[in-house]
Structures are given as structure tokens and as C-alpha cells.
C-alpha positions, 0 to 999 in steps of 0.5 A: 227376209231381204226387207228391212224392219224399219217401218220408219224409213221407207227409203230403206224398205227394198225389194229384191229383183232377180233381173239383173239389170233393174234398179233395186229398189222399191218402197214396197213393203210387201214380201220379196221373192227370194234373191239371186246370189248377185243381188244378195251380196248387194243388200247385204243379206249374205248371213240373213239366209242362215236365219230363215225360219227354216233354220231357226226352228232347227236351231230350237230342235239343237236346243241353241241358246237363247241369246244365239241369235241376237249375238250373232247378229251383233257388230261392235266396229270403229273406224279410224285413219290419219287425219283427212281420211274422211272417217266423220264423212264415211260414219255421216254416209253410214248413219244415213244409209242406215236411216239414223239420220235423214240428211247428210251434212259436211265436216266443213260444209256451207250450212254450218250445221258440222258432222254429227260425230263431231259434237264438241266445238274444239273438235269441230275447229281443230279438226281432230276427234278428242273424245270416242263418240258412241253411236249405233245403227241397224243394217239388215237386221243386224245391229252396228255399233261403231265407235270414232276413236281419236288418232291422237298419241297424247289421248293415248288412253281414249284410243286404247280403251275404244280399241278395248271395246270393239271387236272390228275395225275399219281403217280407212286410207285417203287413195290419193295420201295413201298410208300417212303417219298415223294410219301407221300408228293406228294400225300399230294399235289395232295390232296389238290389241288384236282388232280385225280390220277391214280396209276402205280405199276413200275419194277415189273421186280425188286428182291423182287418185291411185288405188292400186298404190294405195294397196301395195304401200299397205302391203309394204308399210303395214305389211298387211296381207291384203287383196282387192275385194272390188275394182273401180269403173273409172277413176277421178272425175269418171269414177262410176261404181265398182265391180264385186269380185266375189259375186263378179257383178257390177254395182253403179250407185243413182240418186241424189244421195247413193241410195240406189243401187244398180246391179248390172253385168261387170263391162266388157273392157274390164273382164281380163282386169277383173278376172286377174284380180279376182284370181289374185284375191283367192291365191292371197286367201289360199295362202291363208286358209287352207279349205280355200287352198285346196279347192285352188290347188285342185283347180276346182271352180270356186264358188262365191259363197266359198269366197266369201266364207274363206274371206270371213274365215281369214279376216277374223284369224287376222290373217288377211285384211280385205280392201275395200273402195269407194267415195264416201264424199260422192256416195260410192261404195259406202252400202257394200262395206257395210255389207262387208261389216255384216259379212266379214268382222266378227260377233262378239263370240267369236273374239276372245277377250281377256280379264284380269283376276285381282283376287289371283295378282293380275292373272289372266283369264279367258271371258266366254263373252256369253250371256250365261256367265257371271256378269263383267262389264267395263265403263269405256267413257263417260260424258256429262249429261243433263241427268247427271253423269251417264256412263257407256258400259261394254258388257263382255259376260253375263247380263245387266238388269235395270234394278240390278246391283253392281259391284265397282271393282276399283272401288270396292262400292255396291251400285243399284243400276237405276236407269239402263238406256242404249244410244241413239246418238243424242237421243236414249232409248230406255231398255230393261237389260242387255246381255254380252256383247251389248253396248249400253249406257246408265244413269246415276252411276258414279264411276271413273272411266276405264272402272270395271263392273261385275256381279259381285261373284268374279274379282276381274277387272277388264284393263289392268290398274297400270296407268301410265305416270304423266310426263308433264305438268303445268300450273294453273289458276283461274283469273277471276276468284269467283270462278273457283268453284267451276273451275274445281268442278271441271278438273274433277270431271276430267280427273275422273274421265281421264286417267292420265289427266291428274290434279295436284297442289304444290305445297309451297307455291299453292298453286294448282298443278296439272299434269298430263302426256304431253303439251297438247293434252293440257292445252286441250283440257285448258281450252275446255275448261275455258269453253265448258266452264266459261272459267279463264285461267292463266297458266304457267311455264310446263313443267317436267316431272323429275325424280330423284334416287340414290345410288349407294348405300348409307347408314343413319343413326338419328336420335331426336330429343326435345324437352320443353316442359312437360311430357318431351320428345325421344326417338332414336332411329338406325339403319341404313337406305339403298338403291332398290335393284333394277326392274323392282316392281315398288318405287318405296320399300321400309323394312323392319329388321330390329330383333327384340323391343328396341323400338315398341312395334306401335311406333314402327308404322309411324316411323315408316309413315316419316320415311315415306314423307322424306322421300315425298321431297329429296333435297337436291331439287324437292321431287320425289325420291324413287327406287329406294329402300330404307331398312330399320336396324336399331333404335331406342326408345324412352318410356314417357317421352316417346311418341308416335309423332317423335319418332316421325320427325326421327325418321324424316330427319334421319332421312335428310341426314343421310341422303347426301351420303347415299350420293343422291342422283336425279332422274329426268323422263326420257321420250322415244321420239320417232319422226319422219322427214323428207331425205333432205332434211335428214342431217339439219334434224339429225344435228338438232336432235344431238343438240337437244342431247337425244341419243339417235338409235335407229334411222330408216328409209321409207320411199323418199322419207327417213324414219328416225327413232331417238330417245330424247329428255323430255326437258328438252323437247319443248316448242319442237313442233315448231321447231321441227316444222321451220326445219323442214319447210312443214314437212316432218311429223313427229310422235313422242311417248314415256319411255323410262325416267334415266339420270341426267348428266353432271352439269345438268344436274347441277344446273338444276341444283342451282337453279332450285336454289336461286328460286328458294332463295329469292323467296 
């Protein structure tokens, strides 16, 4: 049972010995003896042992499902960590190990060949992942997805929809950095997204490298309730191997790759370490699990396989995050965490994921996640293939068929799925069905991301309609007239790839207008399109998306009369319009409140349709109003001249008349800004952010750094980067998200006023 089933790749096929201080490996394929618990931590056959063919005969006689098997044996991770962690490093180690690929290349190596996971060039020279790359391996028999996701604040939306999608996580931590910026932020979003982690300590083979540091400021920063799983034999340039501390067996990595592992007894000078750390690792899980804490208490001997199960038991509650160590750069330690993947994070059953009833107002409703129930399955990315678009599904009930009709829930539309393939990296291996807990991809669907899929039976979507409104946009036209058609071509492919990413026109100007979540997003899609597309374009001054809203009540009483021979025009129309109340969930709300036939009721939808074109353009700077009601009291209407069209310049105009009574106010985006610098800088940054109107809400200490949090107007906010970067020598790092659109001050709204005036003058 301990052999692999990868007949393709006989540096995988190994051979268990009992000795333990023999070499494990051995490329025959023939059947091994049955393994000692130490080796079988080590080849990770921890969970195989419940699927001997003893017990899966017993399973057959309990009458199981028939899908138990494979879903337990079903991994869904991704590994994510601040930048320089070396997370494309540890999935190229994984990706070898497993035998996907059979040599290993550098993120920046001499060879000019890049990481695999890193596949587009902008990613490979800005160093940073963009987009979630999708890839699956097999490991002992199990099978591992594993999705890279972006660490980035501005591709919030790729980041939230791959943590959707899986169902562990490894977070990676450099032992020399320790926990940076962004792992605070990435663990943040596992949090809240309820994702089990593991930890894995890399380049232990680094100067200054410092595990045990590492562990407390995730304890202290993280406030992770986290414990050592292994000890390292030497540090920086001695880095040797590492002790288990579940199994208390020294484990020593040979070879030119790693691939060879040596299991031997732990070292003599290290046994009052490890023993201490190995009693340190069971009080943390006793803390934790109760079945652990009792045979604790009662001082009992704790055997390895109770360790490894009150592990698993804690890990999956997200009650206790096991750290794990290693050199992904120099092959060390890469085999155990994926060990610790098999053993620890959890099968798709045992998470609890959550759908959203559109038929029932958005109301939650738990998805078993098994095979038996109504298909649900959600489109977490889309790529552009030479077949056309290929969409990746993570199916979380139910089971998909080649052939099979879908339902597209956003749209409403009925597809027939006619090719169901699953990932091999580039490579596509076509299959006949998936079940629950599956990530496949298929052909010829045409969705956007982030679109859910049923069978037609349920009305669930897996992330709720709400996307958040984009903060800034940009203008933008190709240089060449000739390349329009690519250039329409490939905002329409990141439309439907992004949500957050919108396209629109401007009315006066005709100039193309983007709008996105901050400066880089645009930056980037304006880069793509200049290397997808080979279409150069010129952009413009950003631009922040402003509001406008009233702030009192006003009546209107408009009549609008045009007689030029022939049938005329005749509308009246009265009522008033008022602020809508704080927290209402619509930004636009007509009401018909005229008792009796004052107006016909077949003009009552145009007139709302006038209304609603008003409020498209306010007339202190020509943006949106919001938040506002407009209610209809009285009209007139006459019996020949009245017409739909009529009584929609009535409403428009009335509109217009009265806005200026309702004291009308605009709005600007408001950011949290959260940032971090060195203690000496903190007054200069301080001082530049009352400059920039920003509002200081919260300043606090960490270790030799000051965390400030501040809400700051958006318009102002341009080029900080830079600006932050000369204040404090390259040393500050800031994250900005949408807070809320709030009322700008006077003088800036007068500014505004006078600035929208000059320009529409000048034209």
C-alpha cells in the first residue's frame, strides 16, 4: 500500500524498509513489506493505512457511499505568503516531488526558462502573481490541487475567490523576514474566509536565519496558536535535516534533488531540545482538543498516531496551526509538508461551505459538499485558450457529465457542457464526470468569472451578486485607429474575467473609460493589453469617481408644453425629492403616490425612466446622484398632446429645476489606509497624511514599526507610493481599500464646481 501508482516515474516508486537507518528508496516496483510507524510518517502513508483492502471491504459491508473513497483522498490547498517567501519555489519543489514535472527550474534562474506557476511575462518581470494559476498533482494516492493566489490588495477579487475555492492552506513564512506585511494580510483573509492553515518556516538555509523567532511573532502578530511539528539539525550553512516530532525521528534529505530520504534515530545532543519541544507541542493541542488533554493530564504516554490525530482534529476546527520547516531552495523539508497536507488539512467533506438562495433573498444554506446532492458548481477563473474560452469550475455538490445541461444562475441561460477536462498544468486530460470536491475545467462555456452553476433544480449562487464599485478610473484610447477591434476585443475578455474591472464611455468626450481598484489594477490591465493584444494605448489623467446626493427636501411642479404644428407636447409633473435614510439598501428609489387618473398610469414608467436619467448626471459636476428619492404627487395630462416622450422631458427637467433647492452636496470615496513605518518616521507621515485631509483613527506599535490606520480621500492619494517611499527612506508599506463615499468639505466642493465649469466652458 506504501507504493506509488505512478508507473511513469520511477524515481517516485519506493520501497518501505523496517531499519532504520537505510536509505528509502528503492525503484523496485514490486510489493513492500508493511512499514514501521517511523517510516510511515515519512512516505506519508499515514491515512493510506485506513484504505487497505481489509477496510475497504468493511466499508462495502457498512454500505459506504461510493464516492467515500476518492473524497477523502481529495486535497484542495493553496500556498500563499508576502512576496519573497518563495512560494512559486516551494510549488516548483511540490510539482517535482510528485513527478508533474521532471526538472526543477529557478524563479530567477540563469537558464531563462522561469517557474512554472508563473506563466505570464508581466508576472515573471514584476515578480508578483497576478492571476490564480491552477495545478494538480498526485501524492501517495491522494490527490492535491493547489491554487497560487495573488497577495495583492488591488486583485482583491482573484484572492477572494481562490480562498472560495479551497479548502487548506499553507502560509508560507521567510525564517529570516519573518511575518512581513502581507502575510498579515493574507492570513486576515484566510481568517475570515475560514481557510486551515498550515505554516512552513522556508530558507532555513539563509544568514540570520531564526525559526523559533519566526514562531513567536506569528503567535504575537498572527496571534496564531501555533507549535513546532519539527526542529531543524543546524542552521544557515549547517542546515542538515530535520527531527519529527511526532514520530521522534530524524529525517536527512540526499541526492541532487532532495529526493532521498534518510530516516535515522534523532541526535544525541539534540534529545533535551527535542524532547522539550515535542512536550511543548502536545500542551498547545491539549489546550485545544480535549481527548489529547486528557490523556495529558492523566500522564499517560501519548502515542504518535494520538498526536497526529488530535493534530488533525485541532487543525481542522482552526483551532491550532501546525508549523512546519524546511529549504524549499535547497530540497529540505518539502516531502514532509506534503505529508502534513495529506495528514492534516481537511477533504472537501469535512468543510462547510455556505450558498446563497437567490430564490429566498440571498439566504444562507449549508451545501453537504457530497456527490448525491443537486448539482452547485462555481467558475473561479477563466483563461483564454487556443479552443476558445476554458473556464475552471469548483464543484461543490452534486456531479457534472460530459453532455450534461447546466444552468447559469447569473444569466438565467441553459449550457450543454460539451468537453469536461481536468488540468494538467498546460496539458488536459479529457474526462467523462467529476463529483463534489473536484476541480475540473470546461470548453466552450461562456460565462464570467465568479458565475455559479447548478442543475437546474436549486436557484444558489456560491458568492453573493455584491461586487464592490470601482474607486477609480482612467481614460484610455488606442494610438493606432486600426487596432480598435483588439483593443474592444481584450477589455471585453478582462470585463468578463474581472468584476471589478469595468469599461464605460463618456458621453461628452467619447472617450473610452476604465475603472478599476486602485492605480496598479489599471496599470496592469493597460500593460496587458499592450503585451496580449500588441495594441498600444494612451492613457489619461486618473480619475476619481465622485457622487452626488441632496441633503434636504424640495418640491417640483414642472409642466412642459411645445406646440409646433401638429400633434404637440404636454406633460405636467409634481412632487418632491429627498434624501433617502442612512444605510437604505437602493441608491434610487421613484415612488407613485398620485391618487385617481391625474397622469394615465401608462406614462408613469416613462416619467420614473426621466427621472432616472436626471439623476445619471447632477449638475454641480455631471456624476451620478445617489441616495436619493424622488416621489410623484400630482400631474396633468392632456388628451391628444401627451406622450410618453413628453412626459420624460417633464421629468428630466423638473428634475433639474429643483436639485438646486434640495441643496445638493457631492461625495468623494473615502479609503482606509493602513500603513507601517519605522518609529522615526512616524510624525513626517503623520503630518503628510493631515496634509492630504486624512483623518488619523488608530496608531499602534509593532516591535520597531508604527501601524497607522487613517481614512483618507481617495483624490488625494495619488502618486502616495512614491511619496511615502522618499519619506522613509523605502521603508514604509501601505494597503488602501473602499471604505465609504462621504461629503467633501466647502471649499473643495467648490473648487470642484469651478473646475467642472472652467472645462465645459473651454469646450
Amino acid at each position: 500500500m506504501a507504493r506509488f501508482s505512478r508507473p511513469s516515474t520511477p524515481r517516485l516508486l519506493y520501497t518501505l524498509y523496517t531499519s532504520p537507518s537505510k536509505t528509502v528508496q528503492s525503484p523496485s516496483p514490486s510489493p513492500s513489506p508493511s512499514p514501521s510507524p517511523a517510516s510511515s510518517l515519512l512516505l506519508g502513508s499515514f491515512h493510506l493505512r485506513q484504505f487497505s483492502s481489509g477496510n475497504l471491504a468493511r466499508a462495502k459491508e457498512d454500505k459506504e457511499p461510493w464516492w467515500k473513497d476518492s473524497m477523502d483522498k481529495l486535497r484542495n490547498i493553496g500556498i500563499s505568503a508576502h512576496i519573497d517567501s518563495g512560494k512559486t519555489t516551494l510549488t516548483e519543489r511540490v510539482l517535482f516531488y510528485t513527478g508533474k514535472i521532471h526538472e526543477i527550474h529557478e524563479v530567477r534562474g540563469r537558464d531563462g526558462v522561469g517557474a512554472k506557476m508563473d506563466s505570464m511575462d508581466l508576472e515573471r518581470e514584476k515578480g508578483i502573481t497576478i492571476q490564480s494559476a491552477a495545478t494538480y498533482c498526485t501524492w501517495n494516492g491522494y490527490q492535491v490541487n493547489i491554487i497560487d493566489t495573488p497577495g495583492h490588495v488591488d486583485f482583491t477579487i482573484e484572492v477572494e475567490r481562490a480562498l472560495r475555492v479551497l479548502d487548506g492552506a499553507i502560509l508560507v513564512l521567510c525564517s529570516v523576514g519573518g511575518v512581513q506585511s502581507q502575510s498579515i494580510t493574507v492570513d486576515r483573509q484566510m481568517r475570515r474566509y475560514e481557510v486551515p492553515r498550515l505554516a512552513f518556516i522556508n530558507k532555513l538555509d539563509r544568514m540570520g536565519a531564526d525559526p523559533w523567532k519566526v514562531l513567536n511573532q506569528a503567535r504575537a502578530k498572527l496571534r496564531h496558536n501555533s507549535a513546532a511539528m519539527q526542529v531543524p539539525i543546524g542552521l544557515e550553512e549547517d542546515f542538515k535535516g530535520l527531527v519529527d516530532l511526532v514520530q521522534m525521528k530524524a529525517l536527512y534529505f540526499h541526492g541532487s534533488s532532495g529526493e532521498k530520504i534518510v530516516i535515522e534515530e534523532v541526535p544525541s545532543y539534540m534529545e533535551a531540545l527535542v524532547t522539550e519541544k515535542r512536550r511543548e507541542l502536545i500542551e498547545v493541542v491539549s489546550e485545544v482538543d480535549d481527548k489529547l488533554a486528557e490523556a495529558f493530564l492523566a500522564d499517560e504516554p501519548i502515542s504518535s498516531t494520538d498526536l497526529e490525530e488530535a493534530v488533525r482534529r485541532a487543525t481542522i476546527a482552526q483551532k491550532f496551526i501546525p508549523v512546519f520547516m524546511g529549504s524549499a531552495f535547497k530540497n529540505k523539508g518539502v516531502q514532509p509538508l506534503l505529508n502534513a497536507v495529506l495528514s492534516y488539512l481537511p477533504c472537501p467533506i469535512e468543510v462547510s461551505n455556505y450558498a446563497l438562495d437567490q430564490s429566498k433573498n440571498e439566504e444562507k444554506v449549508a451545501l453537504g459538499g457530497t456527490p448525491d446532492g443537486p448539482l452547485v458548481a462555481l467558475a473561479f477563473k477563466l483563461e483564454e485558450g487556443r479552443f476558445g474560452q476554458l473556464t475552471y469550475l469548483r464543484i461543490y455538490e452534486g456531479v457534472i457529465r460530459k453532455g450534461d445541461f447546466i444552468f447559469n444562475i447569473n444569466t438565467g441561460k441553459k449550457i450543454k457542457v460539451p468537453r469536461l477536462v481536468r488540468m494538467h498544468s498546460d496539458e488536459m486530460e479529457d474526462i467523462q464526470e467529476a463529483h463534489a470536491g473536484q476541480i475540473v475545467a470546461v470548453f466552450g462555456v461562456d460565462c464570467a468569472s465568479g458565475d455559479t452553476f447548478t442543475d437546474g433544480s436549486v436557484k444558489y449562487t456560491m458568492t453573493s451578486m455584491n461586487v464592490p464599485e470601482p474607486v477609480m478610473s482612467l481614460a484610455v484610447q488606442p494610438v493606432s485607429k486600426d487596432s480598435g477591434g483588439q483593443f474592444s476585443k481584450a477589455l471585453n475578455r478582462f470585463q468578463k474575467e474581472d468584476p471589478t474591472f469595468r469599461v464605460g464611455l463618456d458621453p461628452e468626450s467619447g472617450q473610452t473609460i476604465i475603472s478599476g481598484m486602485g492605480e496598479l489594477h489599471l496599470d496592469i490591465y493597460v500593460e496587458r493589453i499592450r503585451r496580449e493584444y500588441k495594441v498600444d494605448a494612451t492613457v489619461g489623467k486618473p480619475r476619481v469617481n465622485f457622487r452626488e446626493t441632496v441633503t434636504q427636501r424640495a418640491e417640483f411642479d414642472y409642466l412642459h408644453k411645445k406646440q409646433s404644428g401638429g400633434q404637440g407636447q404636454y406633460g405636467r409633473v409634481c412632487g418632491f425629492v429627498e434624501p433617502l435614510p442612512a444605510g437604505s439598501p437602493t441608491k434610487f428609489e421613484f415612488e407613485n403616490m398620485i391618487v385617481g387618473q391625474a397622469i394615465p398610469s401608462n406614462f408613469i414608467p416613462a416619467i420614473e425612466k426621466g427621472f432616472k436619467e436626471a439623476a445619471n448626471s447632477g449638475s454641480l459636476i455631471g456624476h451620478p446622484v445617489e441616495h436619493v428619492r424622488v416621489v410623484l404627487t400630482d400631474g396633468a395630462a392632456h388628451a391628444v398632446d401627451s406622450s410618453e416622450l413628453a412626459f420624460k422631458l417633464a421629468a428630466i427637467y423638473a428634475f433639474r429645476k429643483c436639485y438646486t433647492a434640495a441643496k445638493p452636496v457631492i461625495l468623494e470615496p473615502v479609503m482606509l489606509v493602513e500603513l507601517k513605518v519605522p518609529m522615526e518616521f512616524q510624525g513626517t507621515v503623520a503630518g503628510d497624511i493631515n496634509k492630504r485631509k486624512g483623518v488619523i483613527i488608530g496608531n499602534d506599535q509593532e516591535g520597531d514599526d508604527s501601524v497607522i490606520t487613517a481614512h483618507v480621500p481617495l483624490n488625494n492619494m495619488f502618486g502616495y507610493s512614491t511619496a511615502l517611499r522618499s519619506m522613509t527612506q523605502g521603508k514604509g508599506e501601505f494597503t488602501m481599500e473602499y471604505k465609504e463615499h462621504s461629503p467633501v468639505s466647502h471649499d473643495v466642493q467648490t473648487q470642484l464646481i469651478n473646475n467642472y465649469k472652467g472645462s465645459h466652458a473651454a469646450e
